[in-house]
N, C-alpha and C positions, 0 to 999 in steps of 0.2 A: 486466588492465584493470578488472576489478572492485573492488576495493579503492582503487585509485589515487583513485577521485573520492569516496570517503567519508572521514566523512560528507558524503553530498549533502542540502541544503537545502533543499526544493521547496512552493512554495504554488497552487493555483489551483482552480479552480470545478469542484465535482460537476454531471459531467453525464451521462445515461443512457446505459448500456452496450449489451451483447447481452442482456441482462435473465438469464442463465444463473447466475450467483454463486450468487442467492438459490432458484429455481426448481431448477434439476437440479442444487445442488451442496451446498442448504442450509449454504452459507458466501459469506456476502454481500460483495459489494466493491464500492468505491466507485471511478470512473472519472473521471481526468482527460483533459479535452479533448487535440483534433489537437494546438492551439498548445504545452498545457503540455509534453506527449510530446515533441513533436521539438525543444524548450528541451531536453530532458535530451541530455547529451554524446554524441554519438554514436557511442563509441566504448567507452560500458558496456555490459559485458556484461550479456547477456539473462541470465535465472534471477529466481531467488527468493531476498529481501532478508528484511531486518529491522528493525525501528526503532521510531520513535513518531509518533503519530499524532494532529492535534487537530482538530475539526471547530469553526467557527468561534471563538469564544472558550470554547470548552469543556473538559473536560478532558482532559487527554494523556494516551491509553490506549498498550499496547503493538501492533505491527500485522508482518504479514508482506507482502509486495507481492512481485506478478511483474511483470517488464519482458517483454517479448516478443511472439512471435506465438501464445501459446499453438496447440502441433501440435496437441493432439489437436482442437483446434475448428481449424483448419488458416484460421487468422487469414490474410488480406492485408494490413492494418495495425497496424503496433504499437501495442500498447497496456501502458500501466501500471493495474494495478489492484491496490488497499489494502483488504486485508483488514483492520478493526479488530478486535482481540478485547476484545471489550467488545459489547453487546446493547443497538443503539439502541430507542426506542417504534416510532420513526416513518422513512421514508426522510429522506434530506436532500440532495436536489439540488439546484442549484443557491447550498449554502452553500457557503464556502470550506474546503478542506482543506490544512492545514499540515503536512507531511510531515517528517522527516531519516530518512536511512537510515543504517544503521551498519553492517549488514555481510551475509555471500554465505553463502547458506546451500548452493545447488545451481544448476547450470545446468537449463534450461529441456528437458526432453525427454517425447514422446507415450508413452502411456500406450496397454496392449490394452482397457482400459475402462473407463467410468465411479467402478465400485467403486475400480479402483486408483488413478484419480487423487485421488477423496478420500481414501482413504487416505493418499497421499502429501501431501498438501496438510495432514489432522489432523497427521502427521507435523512438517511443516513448522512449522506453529503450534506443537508442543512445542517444539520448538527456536527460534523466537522466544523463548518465555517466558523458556526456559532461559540463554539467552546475555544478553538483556534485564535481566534479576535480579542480572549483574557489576554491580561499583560504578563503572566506568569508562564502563557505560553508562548507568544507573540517574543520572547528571550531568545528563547530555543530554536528559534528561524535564524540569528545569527551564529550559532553554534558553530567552532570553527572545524568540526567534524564534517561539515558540509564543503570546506575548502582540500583538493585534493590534493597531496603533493604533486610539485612540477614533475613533469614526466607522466603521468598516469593521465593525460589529457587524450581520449578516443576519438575516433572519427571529428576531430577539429570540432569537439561539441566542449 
């Protein structure tokens, strides 16, 4: 079931997580709300994706995202969170993030501790870039899904 719904298409508003990405993991993500989460099919598989990433009319970097309850933080609610690789100045909540995912890197499984999961997760990011740099996907970064209509431009981003 993971594959079946990509590339999936996804847009909606940065809003504040468990604040851990950037704190205990120094790999920052960006979180989309209740609504946009259970808009996603409910029937993809949890794990860790790939794709591209644009924060309001900006530019489309590459990104790794996990669907899930992340175990090791032993989540009750699913959450999708987007890693970009790219090094913003500043947070940006509440702007829009335009998502597509393209493809399944691993399923979603706890970790005995912190060291390993970043590891797995710098991991993770190699192999976005890696798979990212195909030319069948390297397409899809100009996707004009990523261009917003005028009007819909947020904090002059």
């Amino acid at each position: 079931a993971a594959m079946r719904h990509l590339p999936y298409f996804c847009r909606g508003e940065v809003v504040k997580g468990f604040g851990r990405g950037s704190k205990e993991l120094g790999i920052p993500t960006a979180n989309f709300s209740e609504q946009v989460v259970e808009s996603f099919p409910s029937d993809i598989s949890t794990g860790i994706y790939y794709g591209w990433a644009c924060v309001g009319n900006g530019d489309v970097h590459k990104m790794v995202l996990s669907i899930g309850w992340n175990p090791f933080y032993k989540n009750i609610k699913k959450s999708v969170e987007t890693h970009i690789i790219h090094t913003f100045k500043e947070d940006f909540y509440g702007e829009i993030l335009s998502i597509v995912i393209i493809g399944y890197i691993r399923p979603e499984k706890n970790f005995d501790s912190l060291e390993a999961l970043i590891s797995a997760i710098q991991e993770d990011i190699e192999e976005a870039k890696r798979q990212l740099d195909l030319p069948e996907h390297l397409k899809l970064k100009e996707d004009n899904f990523f261009h917003l209509p005028e009007g819909k431009i947020v904090n002059n981003h």
